[in-house]
Every structure is written in structure tokens, then in C-alpha cells.
mmJSON file of the N, C-alpha and C atoms, coordinates in Angstrom:
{"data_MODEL":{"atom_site":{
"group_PDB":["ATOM","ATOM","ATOM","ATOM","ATOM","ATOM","ATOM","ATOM","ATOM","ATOM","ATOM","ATOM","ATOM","ATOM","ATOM","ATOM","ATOM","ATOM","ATOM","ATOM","ATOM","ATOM","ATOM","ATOM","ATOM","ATOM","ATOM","ATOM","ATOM","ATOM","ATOM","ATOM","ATOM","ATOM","ATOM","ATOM","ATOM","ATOM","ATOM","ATOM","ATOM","ATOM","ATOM","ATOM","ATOM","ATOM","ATOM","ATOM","ATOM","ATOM","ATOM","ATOM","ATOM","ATOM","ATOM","ATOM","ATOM","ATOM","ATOM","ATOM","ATOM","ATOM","ATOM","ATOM","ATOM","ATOM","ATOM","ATOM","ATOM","ATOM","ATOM","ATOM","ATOM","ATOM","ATOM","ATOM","ATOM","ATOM","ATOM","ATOM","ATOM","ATOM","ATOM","ATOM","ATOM","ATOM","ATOM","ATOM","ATOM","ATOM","ATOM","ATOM","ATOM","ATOM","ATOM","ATOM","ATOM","ATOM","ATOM","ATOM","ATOM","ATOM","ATOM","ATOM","ATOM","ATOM","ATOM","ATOM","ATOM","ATOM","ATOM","ATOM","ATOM","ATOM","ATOM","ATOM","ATOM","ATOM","ATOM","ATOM","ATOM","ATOM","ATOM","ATOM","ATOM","ATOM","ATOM","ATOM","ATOM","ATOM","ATOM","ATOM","ATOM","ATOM","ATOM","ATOM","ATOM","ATOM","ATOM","ATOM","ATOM","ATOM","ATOM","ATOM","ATOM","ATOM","ATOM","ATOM","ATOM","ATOM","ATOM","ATOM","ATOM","ATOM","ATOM","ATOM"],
"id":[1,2,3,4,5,6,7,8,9,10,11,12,13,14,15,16,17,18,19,20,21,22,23,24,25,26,27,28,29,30,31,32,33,34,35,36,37,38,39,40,41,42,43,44,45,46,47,48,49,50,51,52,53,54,55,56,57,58,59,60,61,62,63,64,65,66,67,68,69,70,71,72,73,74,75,76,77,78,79,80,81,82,83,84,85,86,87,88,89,90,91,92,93,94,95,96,97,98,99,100,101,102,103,104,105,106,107,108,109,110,111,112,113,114,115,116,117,118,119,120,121,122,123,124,125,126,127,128,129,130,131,132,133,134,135,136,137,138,139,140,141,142,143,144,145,146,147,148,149,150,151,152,153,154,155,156],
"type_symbol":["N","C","C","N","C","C","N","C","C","N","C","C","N","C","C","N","C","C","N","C","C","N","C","C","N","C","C","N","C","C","N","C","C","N","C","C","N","C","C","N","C","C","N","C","C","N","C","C","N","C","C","N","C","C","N","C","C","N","C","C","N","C","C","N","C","C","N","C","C","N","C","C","N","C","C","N","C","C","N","C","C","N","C","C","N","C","C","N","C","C","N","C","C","N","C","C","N","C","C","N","C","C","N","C","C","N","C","C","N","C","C","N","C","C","N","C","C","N","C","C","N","C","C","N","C","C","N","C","C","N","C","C","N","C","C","N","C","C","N","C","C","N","C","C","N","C","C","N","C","C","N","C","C","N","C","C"],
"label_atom_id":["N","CA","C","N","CA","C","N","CA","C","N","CA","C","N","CA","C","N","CA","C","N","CA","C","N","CA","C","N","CA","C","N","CA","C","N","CA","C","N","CA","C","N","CA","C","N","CA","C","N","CA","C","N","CA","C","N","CA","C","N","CA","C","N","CA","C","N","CA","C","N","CA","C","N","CA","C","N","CA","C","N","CA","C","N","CA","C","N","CA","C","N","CA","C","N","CA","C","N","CA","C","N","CA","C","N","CA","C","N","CA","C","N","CA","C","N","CA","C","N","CA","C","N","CA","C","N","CA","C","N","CA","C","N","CA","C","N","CA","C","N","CA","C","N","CA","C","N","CA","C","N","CA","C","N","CA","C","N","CA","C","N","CA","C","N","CA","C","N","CA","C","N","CA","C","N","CA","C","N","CA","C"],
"label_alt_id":[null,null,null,null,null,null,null,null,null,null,null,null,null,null,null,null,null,null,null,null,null,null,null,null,null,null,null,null,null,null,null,null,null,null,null,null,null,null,null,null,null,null,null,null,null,null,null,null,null,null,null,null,null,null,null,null,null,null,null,null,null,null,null,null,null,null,null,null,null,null,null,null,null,null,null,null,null,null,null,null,null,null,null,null,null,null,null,null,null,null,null,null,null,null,null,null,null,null,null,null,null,null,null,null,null,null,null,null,null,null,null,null,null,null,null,null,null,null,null,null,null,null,null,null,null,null,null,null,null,null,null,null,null,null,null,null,null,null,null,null,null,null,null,null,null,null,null,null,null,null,null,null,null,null,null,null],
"label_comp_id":["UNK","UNK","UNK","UNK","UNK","UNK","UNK","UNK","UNK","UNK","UNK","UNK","UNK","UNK","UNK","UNK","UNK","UNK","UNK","UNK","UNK","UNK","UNK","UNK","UNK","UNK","UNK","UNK","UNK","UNK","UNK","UNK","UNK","UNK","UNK","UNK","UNK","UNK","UNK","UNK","UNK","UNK","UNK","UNK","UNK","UNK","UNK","UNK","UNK","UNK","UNK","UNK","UNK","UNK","UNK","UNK","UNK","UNK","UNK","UNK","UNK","UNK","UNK","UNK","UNK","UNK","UNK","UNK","UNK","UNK","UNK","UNK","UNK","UNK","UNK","UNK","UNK","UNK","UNK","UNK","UNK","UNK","UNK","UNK","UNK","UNK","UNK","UNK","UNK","UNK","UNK","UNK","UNK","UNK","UNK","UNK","UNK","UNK","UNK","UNK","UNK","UNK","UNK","UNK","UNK","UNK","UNK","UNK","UNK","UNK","UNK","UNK","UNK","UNK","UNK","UNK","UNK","UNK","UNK","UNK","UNK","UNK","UNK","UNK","UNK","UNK","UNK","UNK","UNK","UNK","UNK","UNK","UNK","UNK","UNK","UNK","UNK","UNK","UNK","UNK","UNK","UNK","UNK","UNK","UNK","UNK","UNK","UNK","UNK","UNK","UNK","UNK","UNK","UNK","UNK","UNK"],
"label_asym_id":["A","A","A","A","A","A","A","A","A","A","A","A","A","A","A","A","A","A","A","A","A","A","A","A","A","A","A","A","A","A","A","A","A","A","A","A","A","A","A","A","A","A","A","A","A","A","A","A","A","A","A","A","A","A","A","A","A","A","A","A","A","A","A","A","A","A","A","A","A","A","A","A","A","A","A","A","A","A","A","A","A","A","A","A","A","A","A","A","A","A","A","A","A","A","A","A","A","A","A","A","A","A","A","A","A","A","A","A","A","A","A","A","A","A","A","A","A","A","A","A","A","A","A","A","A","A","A","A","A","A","A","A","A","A","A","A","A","A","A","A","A","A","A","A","A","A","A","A","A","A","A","A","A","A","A","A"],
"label_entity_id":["1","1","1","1","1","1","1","1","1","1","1","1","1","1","1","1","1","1","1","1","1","1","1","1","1","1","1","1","1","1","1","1","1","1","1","1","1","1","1","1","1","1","1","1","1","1","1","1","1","1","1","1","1","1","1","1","1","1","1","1","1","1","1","1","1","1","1","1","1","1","1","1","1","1","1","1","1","1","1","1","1","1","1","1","1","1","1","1","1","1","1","1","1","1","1","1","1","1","1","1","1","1","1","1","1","1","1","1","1","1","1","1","1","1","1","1","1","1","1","1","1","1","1","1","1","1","1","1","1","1","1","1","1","1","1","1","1","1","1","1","1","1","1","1","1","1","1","1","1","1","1","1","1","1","1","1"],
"label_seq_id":[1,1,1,2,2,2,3,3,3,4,4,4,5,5,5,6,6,6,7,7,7,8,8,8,9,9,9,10,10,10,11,11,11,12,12,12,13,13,13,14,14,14,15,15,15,16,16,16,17,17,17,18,18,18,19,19,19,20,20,20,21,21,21,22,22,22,23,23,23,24,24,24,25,25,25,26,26,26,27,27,27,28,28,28,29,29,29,30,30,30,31,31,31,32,32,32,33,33,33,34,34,34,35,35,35,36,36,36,37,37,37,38,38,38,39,39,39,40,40,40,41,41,41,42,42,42,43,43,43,44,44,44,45,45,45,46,46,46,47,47,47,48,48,48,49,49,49,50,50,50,51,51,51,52,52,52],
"pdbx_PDB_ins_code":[null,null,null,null,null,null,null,null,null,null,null,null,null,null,null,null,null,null,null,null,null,null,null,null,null,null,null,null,null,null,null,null,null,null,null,null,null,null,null,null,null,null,null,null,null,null,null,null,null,null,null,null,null,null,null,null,null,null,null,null,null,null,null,null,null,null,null,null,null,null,null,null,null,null,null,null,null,null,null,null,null,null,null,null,null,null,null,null,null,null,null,null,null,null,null,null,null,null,null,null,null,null,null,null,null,null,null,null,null,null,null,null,null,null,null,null,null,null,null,null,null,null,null,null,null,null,null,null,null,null,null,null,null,null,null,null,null,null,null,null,null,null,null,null,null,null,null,null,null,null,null,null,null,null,null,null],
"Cartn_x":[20.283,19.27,18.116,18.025,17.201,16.79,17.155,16.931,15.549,16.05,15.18,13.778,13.974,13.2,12.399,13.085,12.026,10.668,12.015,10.757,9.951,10.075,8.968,7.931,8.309,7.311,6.341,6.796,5.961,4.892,5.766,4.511,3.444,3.666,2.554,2.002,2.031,2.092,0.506,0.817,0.389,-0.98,-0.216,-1.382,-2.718,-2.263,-3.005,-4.153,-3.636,-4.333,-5.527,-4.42,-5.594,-6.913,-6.076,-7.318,-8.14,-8.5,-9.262,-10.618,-10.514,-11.757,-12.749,-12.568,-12.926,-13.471,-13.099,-13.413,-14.329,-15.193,-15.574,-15.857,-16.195,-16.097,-15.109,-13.608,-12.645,-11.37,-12.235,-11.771,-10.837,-11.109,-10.305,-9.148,-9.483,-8.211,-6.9,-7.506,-6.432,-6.132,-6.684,-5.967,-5.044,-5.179,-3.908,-2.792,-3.288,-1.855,-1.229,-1.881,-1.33,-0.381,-1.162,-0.642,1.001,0.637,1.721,3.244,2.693,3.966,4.064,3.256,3.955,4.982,4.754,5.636,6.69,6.486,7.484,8.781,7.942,8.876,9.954,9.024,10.138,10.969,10.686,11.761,12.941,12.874,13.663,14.532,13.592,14.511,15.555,14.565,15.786,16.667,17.13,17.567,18.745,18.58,19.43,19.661,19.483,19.912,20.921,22.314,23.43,24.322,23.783,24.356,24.753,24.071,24.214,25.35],
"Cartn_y":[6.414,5.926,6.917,8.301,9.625,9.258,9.092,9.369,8.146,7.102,5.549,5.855,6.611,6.391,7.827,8.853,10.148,9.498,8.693,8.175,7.366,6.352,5.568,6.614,7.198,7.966,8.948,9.502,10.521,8.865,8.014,6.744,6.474,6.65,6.075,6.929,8.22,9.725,9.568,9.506,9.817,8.292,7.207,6.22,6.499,6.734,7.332,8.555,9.623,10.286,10.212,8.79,8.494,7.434,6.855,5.955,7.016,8.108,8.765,8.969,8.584,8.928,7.434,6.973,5.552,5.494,5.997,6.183,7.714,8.008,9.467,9.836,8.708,9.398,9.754,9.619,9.607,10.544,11.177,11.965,12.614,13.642,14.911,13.925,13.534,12.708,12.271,11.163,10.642,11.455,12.633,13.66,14.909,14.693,15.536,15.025,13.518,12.422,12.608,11.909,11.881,12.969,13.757,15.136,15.406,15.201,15.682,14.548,13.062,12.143,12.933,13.207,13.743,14.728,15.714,16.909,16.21,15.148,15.116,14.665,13.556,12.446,13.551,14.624,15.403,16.893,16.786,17.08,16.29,14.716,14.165,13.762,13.722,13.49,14.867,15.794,17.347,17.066,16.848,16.973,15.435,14.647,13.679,13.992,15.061,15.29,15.591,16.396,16.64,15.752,14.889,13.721,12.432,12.47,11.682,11.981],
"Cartn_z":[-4.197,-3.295,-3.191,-2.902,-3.124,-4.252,-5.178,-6.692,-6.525,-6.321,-6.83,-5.189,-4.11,-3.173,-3.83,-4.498,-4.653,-6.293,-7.327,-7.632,-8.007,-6.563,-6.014,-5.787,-4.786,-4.075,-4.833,-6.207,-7.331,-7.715,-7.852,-9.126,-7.685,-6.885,-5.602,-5.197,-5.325,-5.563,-6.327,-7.656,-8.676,-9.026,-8.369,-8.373,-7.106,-6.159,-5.241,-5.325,-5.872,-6.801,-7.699,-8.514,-9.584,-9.086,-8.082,-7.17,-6.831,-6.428,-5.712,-6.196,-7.264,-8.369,-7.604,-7.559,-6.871,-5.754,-5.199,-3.458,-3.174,-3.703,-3.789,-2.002,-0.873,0.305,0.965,0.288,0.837,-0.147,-1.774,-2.354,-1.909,-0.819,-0.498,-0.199,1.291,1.531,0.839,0.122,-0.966,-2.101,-2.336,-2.94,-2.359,-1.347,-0.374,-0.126,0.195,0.576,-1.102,-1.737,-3.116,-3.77,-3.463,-3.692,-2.942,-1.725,-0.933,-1.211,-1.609,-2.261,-3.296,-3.819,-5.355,-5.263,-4.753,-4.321,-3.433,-2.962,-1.616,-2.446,-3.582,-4.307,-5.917,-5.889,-6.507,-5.845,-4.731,-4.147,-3.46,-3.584,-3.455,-4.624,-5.994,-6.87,-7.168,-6.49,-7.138,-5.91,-4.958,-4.047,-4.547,-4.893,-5.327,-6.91,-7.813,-8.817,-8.663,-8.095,-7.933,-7.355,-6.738,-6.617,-7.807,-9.013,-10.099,-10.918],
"occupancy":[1.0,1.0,1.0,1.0,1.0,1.0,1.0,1.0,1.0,1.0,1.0,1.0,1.0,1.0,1.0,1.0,1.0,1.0,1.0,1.0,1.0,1.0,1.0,1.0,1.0,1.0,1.0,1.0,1.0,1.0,1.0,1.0,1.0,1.0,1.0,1.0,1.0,1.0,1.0,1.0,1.0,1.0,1.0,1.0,1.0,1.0,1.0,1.0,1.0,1.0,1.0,1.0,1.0,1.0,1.0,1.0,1.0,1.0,1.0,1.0,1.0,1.0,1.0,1.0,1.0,1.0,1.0,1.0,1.0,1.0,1.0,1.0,1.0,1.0,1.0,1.0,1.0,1.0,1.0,1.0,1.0,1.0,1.0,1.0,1.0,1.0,1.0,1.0,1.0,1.0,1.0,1.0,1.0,1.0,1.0,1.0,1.0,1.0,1.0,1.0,1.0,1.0,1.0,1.0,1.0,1.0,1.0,1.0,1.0,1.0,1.0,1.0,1.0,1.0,1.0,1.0,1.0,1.0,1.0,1.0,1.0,1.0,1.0,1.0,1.0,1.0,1.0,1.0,1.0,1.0,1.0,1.0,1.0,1.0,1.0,1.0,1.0,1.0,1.0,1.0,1.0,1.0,1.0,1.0,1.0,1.0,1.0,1.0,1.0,1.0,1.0,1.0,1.0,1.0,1.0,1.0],
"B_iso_or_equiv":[0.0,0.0,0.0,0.0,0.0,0.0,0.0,0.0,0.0,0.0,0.0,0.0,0.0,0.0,0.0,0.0,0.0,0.0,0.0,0.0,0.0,0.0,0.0,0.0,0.0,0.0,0.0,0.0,0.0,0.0,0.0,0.0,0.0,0.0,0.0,0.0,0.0,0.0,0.0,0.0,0.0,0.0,0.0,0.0,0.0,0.0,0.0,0.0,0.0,0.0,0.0,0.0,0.0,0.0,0.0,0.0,0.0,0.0,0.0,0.0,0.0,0.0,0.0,0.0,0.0,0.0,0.0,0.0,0.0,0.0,0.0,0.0,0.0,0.0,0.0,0.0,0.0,0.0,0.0,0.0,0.0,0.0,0.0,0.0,0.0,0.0,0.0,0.0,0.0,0.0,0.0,0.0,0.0,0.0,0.0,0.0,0.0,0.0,0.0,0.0,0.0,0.0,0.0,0.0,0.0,0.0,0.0,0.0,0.0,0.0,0.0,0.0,0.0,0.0,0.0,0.0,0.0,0.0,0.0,0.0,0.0,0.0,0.0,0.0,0.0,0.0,0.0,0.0,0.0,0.0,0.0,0.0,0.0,0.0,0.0,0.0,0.0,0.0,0.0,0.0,0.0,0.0,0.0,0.0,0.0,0.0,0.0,0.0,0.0,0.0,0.0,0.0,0.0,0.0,0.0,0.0],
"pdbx_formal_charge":[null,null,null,null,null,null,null,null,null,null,null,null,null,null,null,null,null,null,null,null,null,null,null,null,null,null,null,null,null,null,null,null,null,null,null,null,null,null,null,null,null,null,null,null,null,null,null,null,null,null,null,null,null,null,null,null,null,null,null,null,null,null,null,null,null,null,null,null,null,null,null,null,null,null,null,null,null,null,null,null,null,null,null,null,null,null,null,null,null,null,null,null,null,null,null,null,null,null,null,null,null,null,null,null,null,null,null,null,null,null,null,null,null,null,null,null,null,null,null,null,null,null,null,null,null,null,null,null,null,null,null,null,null,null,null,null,null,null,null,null,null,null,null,null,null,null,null,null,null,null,null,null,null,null,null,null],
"auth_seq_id":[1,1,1,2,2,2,3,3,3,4,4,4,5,5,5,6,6,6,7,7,7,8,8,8,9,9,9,10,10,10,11,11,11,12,12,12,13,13,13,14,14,14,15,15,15,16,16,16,17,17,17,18,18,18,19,19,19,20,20,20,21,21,21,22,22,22,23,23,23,24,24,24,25,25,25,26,26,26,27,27,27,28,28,28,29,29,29,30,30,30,31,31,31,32,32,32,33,33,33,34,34,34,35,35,35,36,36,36,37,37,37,38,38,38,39,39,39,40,40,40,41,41,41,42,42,42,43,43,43,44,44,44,45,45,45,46,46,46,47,47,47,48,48,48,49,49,49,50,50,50,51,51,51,52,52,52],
"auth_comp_id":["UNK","UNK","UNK","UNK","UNK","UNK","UNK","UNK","UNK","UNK","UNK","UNK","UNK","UNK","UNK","UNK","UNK","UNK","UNK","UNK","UNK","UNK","UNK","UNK","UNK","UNK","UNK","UNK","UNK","UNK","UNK","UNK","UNK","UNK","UNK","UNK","UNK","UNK","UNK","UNK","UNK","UNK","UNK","UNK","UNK","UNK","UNK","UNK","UNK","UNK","UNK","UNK","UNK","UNK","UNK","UNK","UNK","UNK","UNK","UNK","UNK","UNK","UNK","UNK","UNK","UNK","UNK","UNK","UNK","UNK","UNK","UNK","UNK","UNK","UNK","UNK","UNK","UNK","UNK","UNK","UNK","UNK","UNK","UNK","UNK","UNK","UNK","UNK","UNK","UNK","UNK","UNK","UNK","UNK","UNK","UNK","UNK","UNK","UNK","UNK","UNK","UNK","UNK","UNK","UNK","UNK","UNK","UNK","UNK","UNK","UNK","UNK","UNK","UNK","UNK","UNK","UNK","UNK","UNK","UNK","UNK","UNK","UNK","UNK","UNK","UNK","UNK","UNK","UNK","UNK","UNK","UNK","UNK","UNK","UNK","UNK","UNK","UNK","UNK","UNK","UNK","UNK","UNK","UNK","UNK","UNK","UNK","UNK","UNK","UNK","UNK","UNK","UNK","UNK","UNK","UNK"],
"auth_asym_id":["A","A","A","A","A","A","A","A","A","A","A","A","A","A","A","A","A","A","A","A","A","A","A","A","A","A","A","A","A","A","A","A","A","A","A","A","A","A","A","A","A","A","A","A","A","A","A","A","A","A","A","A","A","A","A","A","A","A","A","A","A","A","A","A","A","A","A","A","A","A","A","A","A","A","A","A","A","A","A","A","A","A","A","A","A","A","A","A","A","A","A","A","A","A","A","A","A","A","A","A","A","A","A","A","A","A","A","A","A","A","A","A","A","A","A","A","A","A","A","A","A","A","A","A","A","A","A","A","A","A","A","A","A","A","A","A","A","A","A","A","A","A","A","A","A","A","A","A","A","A","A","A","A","A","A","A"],
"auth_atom_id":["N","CA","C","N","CA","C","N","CA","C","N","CA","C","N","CA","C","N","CA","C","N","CA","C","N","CA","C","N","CA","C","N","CA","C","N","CA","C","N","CA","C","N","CA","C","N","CA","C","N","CA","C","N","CA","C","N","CA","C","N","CA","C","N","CA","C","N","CA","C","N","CA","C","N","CA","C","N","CA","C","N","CA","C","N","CA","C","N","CA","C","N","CA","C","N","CA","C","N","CA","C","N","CA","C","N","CA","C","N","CA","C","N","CA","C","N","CA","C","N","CA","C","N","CA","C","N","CA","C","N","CA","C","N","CA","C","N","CA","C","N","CA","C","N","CA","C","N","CA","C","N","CA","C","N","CA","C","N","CA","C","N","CA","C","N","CA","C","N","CA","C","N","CA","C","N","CA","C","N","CA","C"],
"pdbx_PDB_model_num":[1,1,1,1,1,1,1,1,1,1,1,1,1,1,1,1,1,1,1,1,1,1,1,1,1,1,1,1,1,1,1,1,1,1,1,1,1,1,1,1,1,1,1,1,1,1,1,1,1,1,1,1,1,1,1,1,1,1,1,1,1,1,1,1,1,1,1,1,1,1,1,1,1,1,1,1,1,1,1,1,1,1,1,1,1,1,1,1,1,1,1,1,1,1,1,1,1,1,1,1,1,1,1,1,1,1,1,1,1,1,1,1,1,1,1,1,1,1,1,1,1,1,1,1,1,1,1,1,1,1,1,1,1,1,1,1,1,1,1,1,1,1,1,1,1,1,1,1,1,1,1,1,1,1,1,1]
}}}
């Protein structure tokens, strides 16, 4: 369940991110959030790696 929710969270992560280019008044923003799923979503997958 960690495993499949950490990576959801890197691909929405990483789409978010790439949206940002798009939105240039709202750049920073959606590159912090983005940022911060990304990291969040692979520390959930390391954290459900010993579980597999």
C-alpha cells in the first residue's frame, strides 16, 4: 500500500513540476509543492521497500 501511495505521489510529484513551466505567476509555488511530493513520494517508497 506505501509502495503504490509513495508512487503515486513521485508521478504527481513530477507532473506538477513539469506543469510549472505553464503557469509562470505561480512558478515558485508549484515547484516547491512538486518538489516536496517528489521527495515525500520517495520516501515512502523507501520506507515500504522492506516491506516487499
Amino acid at each position: 500500500m506505501l509502495f503504490i501511495l509513495g508512487t503515486m505521489t513521485f508521478v504527481v510529484g513530477t507532473a506538477i513540476v513539469v506543469a510549472s513551466g505553464r503557469y509562470p505567476s505561480r512558478k515558485t509555488r508549484l515547484e516547491s509543492w512538486g518538489g516536496g511530493c517528489v521527495v515525500g513520494g520517495i520516501a515512502l517508497i523507501g520506507l515500504a521497500f522492506p516491506m516487499i
